[in-house]
RORO-747236 format. One line per field, with one value per residue: residue number from 1; residue in three letters; chain; z negated, x negated, y negated of N, C-alpha, C, CB in turn. Coordinates in pm, 1 decimal, decimal comma. Each point is the difference from the previous one (the first is absolute). Last residue first. Glycine has a CB too. Example, Ala and Ser with C-alpha at 12.3 -4.5 7.8 and 13.67 -1.06 7.14 Angstrom:
BEGIN
resi <- [2_1]
resn <- [SER_ALA]
chain <- [A_A]
n_up <- [-708,0_-207,5]
n_east <- [-1285,0_89,4]
n_north <- [225,0_509,2]
ca_up <- [-6,0_0,0]
ca_east <- [-82,0_89,0]
ca_north <- [-119,0_-119,0]
c_up <- [-73,0_0,0]
c_east <- [77,0_-90,0]
c_north <- [-109,0_-120,0]
cb_up <- [214,5_-124,6]
cb_east <- [-118,4_189,2]
cb_north <- [62,8_117,3]
END
This chain:
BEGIN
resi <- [177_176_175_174_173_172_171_170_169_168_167_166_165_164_163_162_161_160_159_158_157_156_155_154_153_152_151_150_149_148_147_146_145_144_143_142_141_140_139_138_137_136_135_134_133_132_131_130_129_128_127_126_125_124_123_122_121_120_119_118_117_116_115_114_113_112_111_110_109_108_107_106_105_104_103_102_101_100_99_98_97_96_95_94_93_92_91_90_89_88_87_86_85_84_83_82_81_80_79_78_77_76_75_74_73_72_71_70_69_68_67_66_65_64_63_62_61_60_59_58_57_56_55_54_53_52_51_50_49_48_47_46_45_44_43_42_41_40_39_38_37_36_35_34_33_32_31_30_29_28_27_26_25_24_23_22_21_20_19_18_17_16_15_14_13_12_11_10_9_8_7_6_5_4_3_2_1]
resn <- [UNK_UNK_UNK_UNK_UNK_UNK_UNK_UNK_UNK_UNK_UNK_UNK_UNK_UNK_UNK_UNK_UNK_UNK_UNK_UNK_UNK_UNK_UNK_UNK_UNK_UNK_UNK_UNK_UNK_UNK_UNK_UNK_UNK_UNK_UNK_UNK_UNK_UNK_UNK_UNK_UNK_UNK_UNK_UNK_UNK_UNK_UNK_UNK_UNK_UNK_UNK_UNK_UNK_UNK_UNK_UNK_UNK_UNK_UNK_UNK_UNK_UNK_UNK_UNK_UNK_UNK_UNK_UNK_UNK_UNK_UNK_UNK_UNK_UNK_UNK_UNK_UNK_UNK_UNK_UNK_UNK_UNK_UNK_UNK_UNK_UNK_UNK_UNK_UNK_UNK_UNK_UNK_UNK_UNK_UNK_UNK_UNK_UNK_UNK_UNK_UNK_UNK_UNK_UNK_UNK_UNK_UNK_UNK_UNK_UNK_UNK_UNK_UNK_UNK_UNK_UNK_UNK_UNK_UNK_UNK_UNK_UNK_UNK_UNK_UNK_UNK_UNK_UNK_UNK_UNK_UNK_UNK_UNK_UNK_UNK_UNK_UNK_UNK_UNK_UNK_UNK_UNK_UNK_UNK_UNK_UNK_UNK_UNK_UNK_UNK_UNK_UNK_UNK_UNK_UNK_UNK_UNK_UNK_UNK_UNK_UNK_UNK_UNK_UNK_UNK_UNK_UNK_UNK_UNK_UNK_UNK_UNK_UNK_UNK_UNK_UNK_UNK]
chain <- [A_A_A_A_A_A_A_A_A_A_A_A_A_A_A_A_A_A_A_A_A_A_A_A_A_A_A_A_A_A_A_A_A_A_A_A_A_A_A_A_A_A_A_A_A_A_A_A_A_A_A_A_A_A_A_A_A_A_A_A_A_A_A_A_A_A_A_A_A_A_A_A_A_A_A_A_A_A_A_A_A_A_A_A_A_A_A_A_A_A_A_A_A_A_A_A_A_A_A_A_A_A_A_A_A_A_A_A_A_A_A_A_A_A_A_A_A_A_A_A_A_A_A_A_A_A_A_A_A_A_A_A_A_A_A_A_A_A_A_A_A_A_A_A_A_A_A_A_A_A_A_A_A_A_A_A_A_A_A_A_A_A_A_A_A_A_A_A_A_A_A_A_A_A_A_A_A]
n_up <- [-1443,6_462,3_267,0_332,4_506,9_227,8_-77,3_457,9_321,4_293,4_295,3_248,7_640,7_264,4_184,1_470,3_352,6_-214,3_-96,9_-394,5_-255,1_252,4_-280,4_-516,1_233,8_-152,9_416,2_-261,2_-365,8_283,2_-392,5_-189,7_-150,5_-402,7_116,6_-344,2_489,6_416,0_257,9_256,4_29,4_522,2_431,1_-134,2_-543,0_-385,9_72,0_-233,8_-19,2_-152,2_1,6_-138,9_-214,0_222,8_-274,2_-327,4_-501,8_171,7_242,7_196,5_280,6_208,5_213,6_1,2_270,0_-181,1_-512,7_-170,0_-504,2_-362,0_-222,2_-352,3_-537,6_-17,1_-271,0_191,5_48,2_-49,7_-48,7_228,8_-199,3_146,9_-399,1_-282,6_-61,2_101,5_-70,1_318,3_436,6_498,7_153,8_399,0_47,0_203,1_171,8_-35,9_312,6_-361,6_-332,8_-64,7_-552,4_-282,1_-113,4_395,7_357,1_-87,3_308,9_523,2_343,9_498,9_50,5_-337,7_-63,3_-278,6_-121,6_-64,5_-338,9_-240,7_244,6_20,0_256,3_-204,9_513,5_367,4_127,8_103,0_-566,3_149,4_-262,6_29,4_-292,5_-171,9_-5,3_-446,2_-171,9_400,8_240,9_-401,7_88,8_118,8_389,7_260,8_-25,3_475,9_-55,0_-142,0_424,9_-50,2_238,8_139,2_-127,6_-257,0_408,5_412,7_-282,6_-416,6_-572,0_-391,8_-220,9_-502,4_-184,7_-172,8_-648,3_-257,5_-105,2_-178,2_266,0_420,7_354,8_241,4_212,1_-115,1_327,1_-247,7_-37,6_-41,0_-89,6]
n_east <- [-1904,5_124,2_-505,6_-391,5_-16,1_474,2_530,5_233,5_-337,4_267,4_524,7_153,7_81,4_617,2_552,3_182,4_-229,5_193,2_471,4_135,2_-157,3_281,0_434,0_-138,1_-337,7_-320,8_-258,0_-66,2_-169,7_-60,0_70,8_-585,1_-218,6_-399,4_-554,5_-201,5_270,9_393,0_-145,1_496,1_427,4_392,4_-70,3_-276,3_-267,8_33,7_503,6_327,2_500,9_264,7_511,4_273,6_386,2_341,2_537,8_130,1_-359,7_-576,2_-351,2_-410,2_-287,4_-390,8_-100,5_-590,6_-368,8_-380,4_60,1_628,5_-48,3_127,9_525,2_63,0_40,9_40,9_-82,9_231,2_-310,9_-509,4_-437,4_-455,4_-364,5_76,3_188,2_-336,9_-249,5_440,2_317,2_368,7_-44,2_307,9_276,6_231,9_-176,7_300,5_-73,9_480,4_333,0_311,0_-237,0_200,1_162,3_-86,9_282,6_-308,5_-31,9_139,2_-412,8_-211,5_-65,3_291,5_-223,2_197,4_526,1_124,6_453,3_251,4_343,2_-420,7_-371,8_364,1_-318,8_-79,4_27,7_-298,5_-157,3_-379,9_-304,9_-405,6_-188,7_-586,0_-75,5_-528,1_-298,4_-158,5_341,1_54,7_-206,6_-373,1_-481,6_-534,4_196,0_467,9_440,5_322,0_352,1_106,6_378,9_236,4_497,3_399,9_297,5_524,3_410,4_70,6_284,6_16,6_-259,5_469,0_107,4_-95,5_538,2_65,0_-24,5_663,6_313,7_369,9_411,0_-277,4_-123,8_47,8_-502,3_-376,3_-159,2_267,5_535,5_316,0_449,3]
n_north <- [-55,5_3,0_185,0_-352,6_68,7_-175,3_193,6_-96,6_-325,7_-468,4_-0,5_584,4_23,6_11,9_298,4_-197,1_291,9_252,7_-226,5_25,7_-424,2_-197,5_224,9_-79,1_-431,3_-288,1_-71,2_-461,7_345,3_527,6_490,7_278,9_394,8_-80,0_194,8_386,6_291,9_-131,6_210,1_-200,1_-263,2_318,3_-0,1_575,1_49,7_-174,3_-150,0_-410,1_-21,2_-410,6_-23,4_-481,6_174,6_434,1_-93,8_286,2_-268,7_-208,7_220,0_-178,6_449,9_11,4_444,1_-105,7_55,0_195,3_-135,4_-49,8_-285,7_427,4_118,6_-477,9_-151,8_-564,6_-405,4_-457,0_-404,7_109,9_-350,7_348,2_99,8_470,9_372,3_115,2_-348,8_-164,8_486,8_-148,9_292,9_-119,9_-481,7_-253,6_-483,0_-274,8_-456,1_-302,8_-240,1_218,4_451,6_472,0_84,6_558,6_362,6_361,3_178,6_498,8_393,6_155,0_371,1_-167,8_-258,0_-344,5_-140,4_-355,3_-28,8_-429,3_-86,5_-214,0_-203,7_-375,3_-420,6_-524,5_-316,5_-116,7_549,2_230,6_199,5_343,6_479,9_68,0_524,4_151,7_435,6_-88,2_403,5_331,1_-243,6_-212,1_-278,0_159,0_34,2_-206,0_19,4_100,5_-265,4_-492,8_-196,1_-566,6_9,7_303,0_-473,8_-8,1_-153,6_392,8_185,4_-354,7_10,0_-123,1_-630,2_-147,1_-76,1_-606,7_-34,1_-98,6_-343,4_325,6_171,0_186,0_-403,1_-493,2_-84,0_-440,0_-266,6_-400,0_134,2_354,0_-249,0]
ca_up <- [-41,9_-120,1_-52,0_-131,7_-92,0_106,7_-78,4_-106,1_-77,9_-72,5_-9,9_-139,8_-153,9_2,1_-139,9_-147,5_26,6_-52,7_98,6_66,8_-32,4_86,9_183,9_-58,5_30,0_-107,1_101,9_100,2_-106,7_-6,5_147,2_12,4_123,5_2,6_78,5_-66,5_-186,9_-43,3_-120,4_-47,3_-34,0_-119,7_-15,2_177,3_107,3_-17,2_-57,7_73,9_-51,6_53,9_-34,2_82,7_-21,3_-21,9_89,9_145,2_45,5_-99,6_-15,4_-116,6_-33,0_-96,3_0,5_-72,8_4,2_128,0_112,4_59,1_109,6_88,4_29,5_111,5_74,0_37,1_38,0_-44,5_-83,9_76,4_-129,1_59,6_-81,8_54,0_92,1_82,4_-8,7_124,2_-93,5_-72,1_-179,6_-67,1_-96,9_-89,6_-12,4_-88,7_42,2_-71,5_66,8_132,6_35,9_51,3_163,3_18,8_-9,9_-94,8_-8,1_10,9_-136,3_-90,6_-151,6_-101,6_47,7_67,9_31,6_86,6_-61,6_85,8_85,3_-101,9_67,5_-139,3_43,1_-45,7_-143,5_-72,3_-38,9_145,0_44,0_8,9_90,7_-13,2_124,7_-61,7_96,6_48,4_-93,4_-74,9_67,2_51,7_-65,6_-67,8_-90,8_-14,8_-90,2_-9,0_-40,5_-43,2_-57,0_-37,3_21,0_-46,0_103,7_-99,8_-99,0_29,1_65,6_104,9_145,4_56,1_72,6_129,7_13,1_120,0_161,2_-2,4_51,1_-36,4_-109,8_-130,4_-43,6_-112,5_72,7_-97,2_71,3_19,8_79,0_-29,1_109,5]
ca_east <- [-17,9_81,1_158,2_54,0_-96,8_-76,3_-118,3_84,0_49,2_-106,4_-118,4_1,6_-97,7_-192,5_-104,1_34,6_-61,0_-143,9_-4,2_4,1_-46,4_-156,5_-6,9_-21,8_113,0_45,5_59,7_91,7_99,3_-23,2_108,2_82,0_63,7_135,0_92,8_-18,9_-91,7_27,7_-113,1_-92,2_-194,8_-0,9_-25,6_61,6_-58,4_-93,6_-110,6_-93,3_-124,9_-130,8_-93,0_-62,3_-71,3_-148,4_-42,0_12,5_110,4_68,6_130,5_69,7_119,4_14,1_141,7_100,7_129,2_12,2_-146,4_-41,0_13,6_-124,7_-97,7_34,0_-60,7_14,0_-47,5_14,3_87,3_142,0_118,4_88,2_4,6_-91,0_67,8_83,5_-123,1_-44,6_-107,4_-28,5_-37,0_4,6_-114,9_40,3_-43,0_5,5_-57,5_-110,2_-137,1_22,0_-13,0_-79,1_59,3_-49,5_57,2_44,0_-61,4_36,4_123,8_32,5_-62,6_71,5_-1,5_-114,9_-53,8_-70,2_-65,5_-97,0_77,8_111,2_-41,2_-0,8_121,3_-51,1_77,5_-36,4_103,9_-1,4_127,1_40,6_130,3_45,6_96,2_81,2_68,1_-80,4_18,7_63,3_95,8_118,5_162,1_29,9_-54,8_-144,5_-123,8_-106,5_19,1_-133,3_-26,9_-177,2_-90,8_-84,8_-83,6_-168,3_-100,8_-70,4_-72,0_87,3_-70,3_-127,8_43,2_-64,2_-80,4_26,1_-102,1_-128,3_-83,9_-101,6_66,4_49,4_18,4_58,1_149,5_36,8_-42,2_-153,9_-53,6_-117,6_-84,8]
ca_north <- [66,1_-53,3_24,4_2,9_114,6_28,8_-28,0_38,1_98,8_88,3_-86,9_-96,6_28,1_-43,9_9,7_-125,0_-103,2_39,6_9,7_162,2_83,5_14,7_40,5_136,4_89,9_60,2_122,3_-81,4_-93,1_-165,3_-79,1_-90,5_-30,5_56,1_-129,3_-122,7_16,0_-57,0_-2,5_82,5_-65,7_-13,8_-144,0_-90,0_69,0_-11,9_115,0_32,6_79,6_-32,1_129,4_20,6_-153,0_-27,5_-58,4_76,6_151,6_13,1_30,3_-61,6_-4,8_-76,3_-70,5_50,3_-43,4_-31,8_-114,6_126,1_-38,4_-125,2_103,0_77,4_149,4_89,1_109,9_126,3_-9,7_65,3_-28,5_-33,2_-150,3_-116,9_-54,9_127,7_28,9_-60,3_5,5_-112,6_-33,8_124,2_59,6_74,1_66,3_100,9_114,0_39,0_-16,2_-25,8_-139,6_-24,0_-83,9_-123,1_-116,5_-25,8_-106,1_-165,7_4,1_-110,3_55,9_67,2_79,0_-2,6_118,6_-6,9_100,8_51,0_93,6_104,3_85,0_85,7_110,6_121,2_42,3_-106,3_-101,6_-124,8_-89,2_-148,8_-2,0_-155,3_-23,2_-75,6_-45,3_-148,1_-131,8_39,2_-15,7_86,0_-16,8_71,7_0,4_24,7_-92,2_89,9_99,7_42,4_183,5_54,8_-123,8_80,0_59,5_59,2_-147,5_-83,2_21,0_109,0_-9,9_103,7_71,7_12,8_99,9_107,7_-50,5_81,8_-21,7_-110,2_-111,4_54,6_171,3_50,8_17,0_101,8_147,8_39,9_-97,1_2,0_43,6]
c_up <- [-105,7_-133,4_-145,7_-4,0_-99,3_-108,7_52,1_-117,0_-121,8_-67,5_-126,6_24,3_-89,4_-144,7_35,3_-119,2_-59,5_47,3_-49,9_77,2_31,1_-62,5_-12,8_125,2_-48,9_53,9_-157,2_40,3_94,9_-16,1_4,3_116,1_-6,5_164,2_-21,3_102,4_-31,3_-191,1_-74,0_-71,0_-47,5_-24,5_-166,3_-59,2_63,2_121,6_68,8_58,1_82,9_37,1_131,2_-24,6_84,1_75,1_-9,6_82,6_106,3_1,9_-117,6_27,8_-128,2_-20,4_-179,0_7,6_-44,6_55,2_162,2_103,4_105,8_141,8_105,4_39,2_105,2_31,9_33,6_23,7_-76,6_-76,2_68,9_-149,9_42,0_-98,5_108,3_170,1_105,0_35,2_135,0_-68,0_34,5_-86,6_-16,6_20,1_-65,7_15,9_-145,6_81,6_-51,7_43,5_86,4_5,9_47,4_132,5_39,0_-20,7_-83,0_-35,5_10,7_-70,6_-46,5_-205,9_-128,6_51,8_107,6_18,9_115,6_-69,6_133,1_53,4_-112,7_68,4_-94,9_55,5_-65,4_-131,3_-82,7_-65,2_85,6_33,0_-57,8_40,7_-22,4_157,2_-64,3_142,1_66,8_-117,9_-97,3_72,0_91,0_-98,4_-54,8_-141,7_19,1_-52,5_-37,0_10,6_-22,7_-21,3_1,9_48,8_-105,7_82,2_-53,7_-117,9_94,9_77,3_124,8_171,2_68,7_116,5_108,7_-4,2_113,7_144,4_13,2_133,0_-62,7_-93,0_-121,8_12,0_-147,7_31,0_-80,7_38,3_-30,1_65,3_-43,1]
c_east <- [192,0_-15,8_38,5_155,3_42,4_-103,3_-100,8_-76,5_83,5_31,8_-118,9_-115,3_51,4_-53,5_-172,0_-100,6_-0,1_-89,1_-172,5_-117,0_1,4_-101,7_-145,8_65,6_51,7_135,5_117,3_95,5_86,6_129,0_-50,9_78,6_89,7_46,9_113,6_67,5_-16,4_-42,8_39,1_-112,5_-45,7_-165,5_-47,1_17,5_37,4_-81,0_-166,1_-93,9_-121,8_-59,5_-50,1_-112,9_-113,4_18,1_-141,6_-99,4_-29,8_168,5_83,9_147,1_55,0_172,9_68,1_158,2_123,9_139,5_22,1_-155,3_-109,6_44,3_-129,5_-121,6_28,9_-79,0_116,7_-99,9_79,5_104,2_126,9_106,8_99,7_41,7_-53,7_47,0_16,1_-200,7_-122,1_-147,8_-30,9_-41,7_0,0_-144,7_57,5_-47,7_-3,4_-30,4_-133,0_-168,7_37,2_47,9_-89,2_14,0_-123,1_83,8_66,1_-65,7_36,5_78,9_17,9_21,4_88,0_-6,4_-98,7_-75,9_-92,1_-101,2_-78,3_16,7_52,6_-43,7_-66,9_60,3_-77,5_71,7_-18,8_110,4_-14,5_162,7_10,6_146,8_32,0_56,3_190,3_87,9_-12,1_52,3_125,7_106,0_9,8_140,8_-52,7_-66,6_-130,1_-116,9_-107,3_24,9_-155,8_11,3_-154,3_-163,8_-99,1_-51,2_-120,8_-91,5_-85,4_-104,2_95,1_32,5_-119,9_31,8_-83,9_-123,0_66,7_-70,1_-116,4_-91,3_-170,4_-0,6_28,8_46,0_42,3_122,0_46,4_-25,1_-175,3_-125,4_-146,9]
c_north <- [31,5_51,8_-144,8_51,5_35,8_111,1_39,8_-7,8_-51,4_129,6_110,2_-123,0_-106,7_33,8_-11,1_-7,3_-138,7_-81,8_8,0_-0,8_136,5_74,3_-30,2_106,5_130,0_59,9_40,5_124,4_-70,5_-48,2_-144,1_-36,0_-75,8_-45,8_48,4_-90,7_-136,6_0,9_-123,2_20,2_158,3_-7,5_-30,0_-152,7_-129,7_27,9_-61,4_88,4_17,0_147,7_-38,1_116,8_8,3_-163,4_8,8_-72,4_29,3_39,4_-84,7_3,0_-59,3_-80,6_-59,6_-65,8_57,8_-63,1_32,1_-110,3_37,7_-33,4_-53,5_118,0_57,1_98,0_142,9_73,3_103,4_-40,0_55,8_-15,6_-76,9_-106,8_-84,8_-69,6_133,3_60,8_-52,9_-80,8_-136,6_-1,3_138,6_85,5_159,7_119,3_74,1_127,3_97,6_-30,8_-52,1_-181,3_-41,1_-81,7_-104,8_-132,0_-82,2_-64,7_-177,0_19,8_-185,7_20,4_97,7_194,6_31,8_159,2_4,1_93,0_75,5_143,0_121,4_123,3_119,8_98,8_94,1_7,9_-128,5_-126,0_-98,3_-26,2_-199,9_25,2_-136,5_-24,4_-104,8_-18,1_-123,2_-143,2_-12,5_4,6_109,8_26,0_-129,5_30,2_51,1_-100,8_42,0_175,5_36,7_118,4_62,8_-87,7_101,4_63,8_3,7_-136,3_-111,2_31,0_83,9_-99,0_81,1_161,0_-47,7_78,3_114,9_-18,3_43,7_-37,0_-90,0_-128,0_7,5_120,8_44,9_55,8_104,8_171,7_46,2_-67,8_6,2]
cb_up <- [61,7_157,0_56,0_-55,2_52,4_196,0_-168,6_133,1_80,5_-33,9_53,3_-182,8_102,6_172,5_-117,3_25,1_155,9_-13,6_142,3_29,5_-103,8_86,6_159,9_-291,7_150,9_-175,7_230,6_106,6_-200,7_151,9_-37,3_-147,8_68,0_-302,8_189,2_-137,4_16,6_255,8_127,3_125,7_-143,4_-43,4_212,6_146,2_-7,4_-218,0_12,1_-77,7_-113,1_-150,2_-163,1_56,1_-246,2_15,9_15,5_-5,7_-92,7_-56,7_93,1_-55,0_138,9_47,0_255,0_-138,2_145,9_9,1_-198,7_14,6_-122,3_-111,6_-37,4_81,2_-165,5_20,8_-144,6_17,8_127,6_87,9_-119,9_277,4_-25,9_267,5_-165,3_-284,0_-264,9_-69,9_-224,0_-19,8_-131,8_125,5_-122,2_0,7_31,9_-43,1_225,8_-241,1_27,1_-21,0_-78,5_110,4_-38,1_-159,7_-184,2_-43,1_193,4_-16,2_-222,5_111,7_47,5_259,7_183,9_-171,4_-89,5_-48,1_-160,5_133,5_-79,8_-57,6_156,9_-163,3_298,4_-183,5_80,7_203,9_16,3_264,2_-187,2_89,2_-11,1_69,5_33,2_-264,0_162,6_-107,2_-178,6_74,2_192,6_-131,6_-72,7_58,9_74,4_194,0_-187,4_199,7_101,1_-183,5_163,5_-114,3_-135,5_18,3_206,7_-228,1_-79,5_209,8_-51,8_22,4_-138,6_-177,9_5,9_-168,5_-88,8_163,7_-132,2_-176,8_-27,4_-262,2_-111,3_32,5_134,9_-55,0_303,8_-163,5_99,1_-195,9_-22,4_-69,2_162,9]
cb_east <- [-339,1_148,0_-34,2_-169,1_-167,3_28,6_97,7_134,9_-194,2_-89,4_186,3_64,6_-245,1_9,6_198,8_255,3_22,8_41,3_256,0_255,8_12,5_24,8_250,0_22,3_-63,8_-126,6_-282,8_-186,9_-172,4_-198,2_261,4_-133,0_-46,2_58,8_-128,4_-223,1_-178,7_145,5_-209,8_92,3_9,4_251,3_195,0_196,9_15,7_66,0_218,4_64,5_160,2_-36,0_115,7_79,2_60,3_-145,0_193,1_258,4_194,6_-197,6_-83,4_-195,0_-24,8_-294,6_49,5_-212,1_-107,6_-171,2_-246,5_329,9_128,8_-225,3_216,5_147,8_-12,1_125,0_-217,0_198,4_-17,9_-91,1_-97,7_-80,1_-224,3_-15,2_132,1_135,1_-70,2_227,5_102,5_222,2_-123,1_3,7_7,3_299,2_-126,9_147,7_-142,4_55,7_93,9_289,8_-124,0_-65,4_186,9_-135,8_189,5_-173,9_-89,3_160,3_-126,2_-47,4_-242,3_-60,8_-222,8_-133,1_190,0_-4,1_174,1_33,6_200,0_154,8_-207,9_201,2_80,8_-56,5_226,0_-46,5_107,8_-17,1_75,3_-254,9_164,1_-235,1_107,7_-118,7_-178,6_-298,6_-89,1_-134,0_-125,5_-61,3_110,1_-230,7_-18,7_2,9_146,6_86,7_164,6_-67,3_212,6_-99,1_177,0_203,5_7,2_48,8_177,0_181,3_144,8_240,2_-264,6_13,2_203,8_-198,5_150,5_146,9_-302,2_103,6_116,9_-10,2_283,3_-98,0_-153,5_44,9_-14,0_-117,1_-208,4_-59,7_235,4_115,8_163,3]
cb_north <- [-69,0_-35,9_359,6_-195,6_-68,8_-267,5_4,8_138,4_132,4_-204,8_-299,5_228,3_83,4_-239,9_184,4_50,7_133,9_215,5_-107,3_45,9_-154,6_-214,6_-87,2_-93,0_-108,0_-157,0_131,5_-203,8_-53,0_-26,7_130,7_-45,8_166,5_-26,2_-84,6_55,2_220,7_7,8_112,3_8,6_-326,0_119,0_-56,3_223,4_283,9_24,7_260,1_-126,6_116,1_-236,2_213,3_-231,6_-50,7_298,9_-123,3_64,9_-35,1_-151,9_229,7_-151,0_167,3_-14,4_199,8_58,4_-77,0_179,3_38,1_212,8_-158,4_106,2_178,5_-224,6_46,5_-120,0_-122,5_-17,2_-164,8_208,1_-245,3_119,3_-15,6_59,0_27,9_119,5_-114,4_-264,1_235,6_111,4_231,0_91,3_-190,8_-18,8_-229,0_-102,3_-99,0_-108,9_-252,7_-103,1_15,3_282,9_-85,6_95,8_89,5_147,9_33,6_8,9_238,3_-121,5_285,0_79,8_-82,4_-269,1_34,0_-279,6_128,2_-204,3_-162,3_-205,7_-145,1_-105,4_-71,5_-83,0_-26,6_-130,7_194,7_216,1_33,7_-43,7_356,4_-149,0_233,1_-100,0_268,3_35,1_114,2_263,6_113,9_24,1_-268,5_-37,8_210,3_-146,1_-48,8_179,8_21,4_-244,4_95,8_-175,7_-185,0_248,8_-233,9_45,7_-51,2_98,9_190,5_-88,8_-3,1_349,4_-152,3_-173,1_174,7_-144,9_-75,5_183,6_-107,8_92,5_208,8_255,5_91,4_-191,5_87,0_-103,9_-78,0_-210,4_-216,4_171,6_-99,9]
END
């Protein structure tokens, strides 16, 4: 028998696979749509997502999409309890000075709103779409938008009264270099 969380495959002991996210476990948390100058939408905008679970989980079998336009999000796992950044460059002189865990090419995230979409195979995991009007935080330049942290749902994130300004700007004079 195998032992310390191990199962048997093929006559040896190996770590149990981490498992993709069922619907609801990975919220959609933060949305940087609009950095403002002198950063690029095109590089500096970004997406918080949070594992709610107390396990890891595998975002392998996901893929994320911002009005439609993304791609997978490749072999990597989100932490139990963690937060995971995804990115349009990496490059932090470009970006404000952010560390994404992934990067992705989408066709941006829309400053008057947008429909935000984590899928994995058949199931969406959750989608967010805001915009820049009625409850939702407005003029939201150099601030990203957030779910308060007592509201981490991927039901109450629907809702435009869940979300507030990021704490401070995003950056304030200097770029990273």
């Amino acid at each position: 028998p195998c032992e310390g969380g191990q199962i048997c495959q093929g006559g040896a002991c190996v770590d149990e696979p981490v498992r993709a996210p069922a619907v609801g476990e990975v919220v959609i948390t933060e949305i940087m749509y609009d950095p403002g100058t002198p950063l690029n939408d095109s590089d500096a905008e970004w997406v918080e997502l949070k594992n709610t679970t107390a396990e890891p989980l595998s975002l392998a079998d996901c893929g994320f999409t911002a009005n439609g336009s993304g791609g997978a999000l490749g072999d990597v796992e989100i932490a139990a309890g963690a937060y995971f950044l995804i990115g349009r460059s990496a490059v932090p002189a470009l970006n404000g000075g952010i560390a994404p865990d992934v990067v992705l090419t989408f066709n941006g995230l829309g400053n008057g709103g947008s429909a935000l979409l984590l899928t994995c195979g058949a199931d969406t995991i959750d989608a967010v779409i805001y915009d820049d009007g009625g409850d939702w935080p407005r003029d939201a330049q150099k601030h990203s938008i957030a779910l308060d942290g007592e509201l981490i749902d991927a039901e109450l994130n629907d809702e435009a009264a869940a979300w507030c300004y990021g704490r401070g700007l995003y950056y304030q004079d200097d770029l990273p270099a």
